[in-house]
C-alpha positions in Angstrom: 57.4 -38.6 -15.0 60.3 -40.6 -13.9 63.4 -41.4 -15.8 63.4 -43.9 -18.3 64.2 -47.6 -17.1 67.5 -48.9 -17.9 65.8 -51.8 -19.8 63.7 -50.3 -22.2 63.5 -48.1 -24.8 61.5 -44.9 -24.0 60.1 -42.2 -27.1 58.9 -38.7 -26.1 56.3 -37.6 -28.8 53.0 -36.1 -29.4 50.0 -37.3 -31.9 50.4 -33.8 -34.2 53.9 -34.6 -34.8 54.9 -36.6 -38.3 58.5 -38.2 -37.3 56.8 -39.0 -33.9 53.9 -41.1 -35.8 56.4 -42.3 -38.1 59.1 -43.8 -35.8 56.2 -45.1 -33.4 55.3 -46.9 -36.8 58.7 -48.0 -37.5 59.0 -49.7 -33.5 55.7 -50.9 -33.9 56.6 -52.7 -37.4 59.7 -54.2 -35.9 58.0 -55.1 -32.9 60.2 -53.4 -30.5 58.5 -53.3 -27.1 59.1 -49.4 -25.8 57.7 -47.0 -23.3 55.8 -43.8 -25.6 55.1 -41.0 -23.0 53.0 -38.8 -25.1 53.2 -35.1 -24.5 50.3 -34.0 -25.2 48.5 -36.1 -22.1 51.5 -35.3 -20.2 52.7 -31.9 -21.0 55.6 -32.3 -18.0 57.3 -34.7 -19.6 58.4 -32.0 -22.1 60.7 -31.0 -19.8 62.0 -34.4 -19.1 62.4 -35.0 -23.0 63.9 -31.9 -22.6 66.1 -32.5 -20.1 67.9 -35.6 -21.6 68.1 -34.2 -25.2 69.2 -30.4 -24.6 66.4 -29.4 -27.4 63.0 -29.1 -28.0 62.3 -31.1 -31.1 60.6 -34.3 -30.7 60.5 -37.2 -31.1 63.1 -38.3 -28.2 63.8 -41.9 -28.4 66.3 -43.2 -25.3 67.9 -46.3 -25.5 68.8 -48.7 -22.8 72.3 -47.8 -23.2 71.5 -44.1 -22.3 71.9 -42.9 -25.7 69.1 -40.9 -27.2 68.2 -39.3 -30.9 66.3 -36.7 -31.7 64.5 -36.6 -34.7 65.7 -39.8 -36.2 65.4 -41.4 -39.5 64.1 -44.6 -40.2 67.5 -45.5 -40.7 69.0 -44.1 -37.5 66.8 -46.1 -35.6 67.8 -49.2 -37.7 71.1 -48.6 -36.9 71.2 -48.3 -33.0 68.8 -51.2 -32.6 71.1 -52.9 -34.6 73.8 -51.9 -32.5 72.3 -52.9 -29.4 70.9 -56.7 -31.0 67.2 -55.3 -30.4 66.7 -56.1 -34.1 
């Protein structure tokens, strides 16, 4: 698992997980284009999401500016896509 591209946003989740199906939901209803590395089929990556977050709660979502949440609310995510004119 490589670090995220500058250009996209990236989310770190797994299928079990409820705020990981329900921010993938939220991207896919805005129609944000983003990289989902899913943790399950890649159970590496865990230390990646890891790695960039300093937790291990999930989901991770990185943004191109670097930033990153964890766990975010609908309306966190709202906000920074906002923020970066994605939306």
């Amino acid at each position: 698992m490589s670090t995220p591209a500058a250009s996209e946003i990236t989310m770190f989740g797994a299928d079990w997980c409820r705020d990981c199906i329900r921010t993938k939901k939220q991207l896919d209803e805005l129609g944000i284009e983003y990289a989902y590395v899913d943790l399950v089929a890649d159970p590496a990556a865990a230390d990646v999401a890891k790695e960039i977050s300093g937790r291990t709660n999930i989901p991770v979502v990185v943004y191109p500016d670097s930033s990153h949440h964890v766990e975010p609310s609908n309306a966190d995510v709202e906000a920074k896509l906002r923020e970066l004119s994605l939306i």
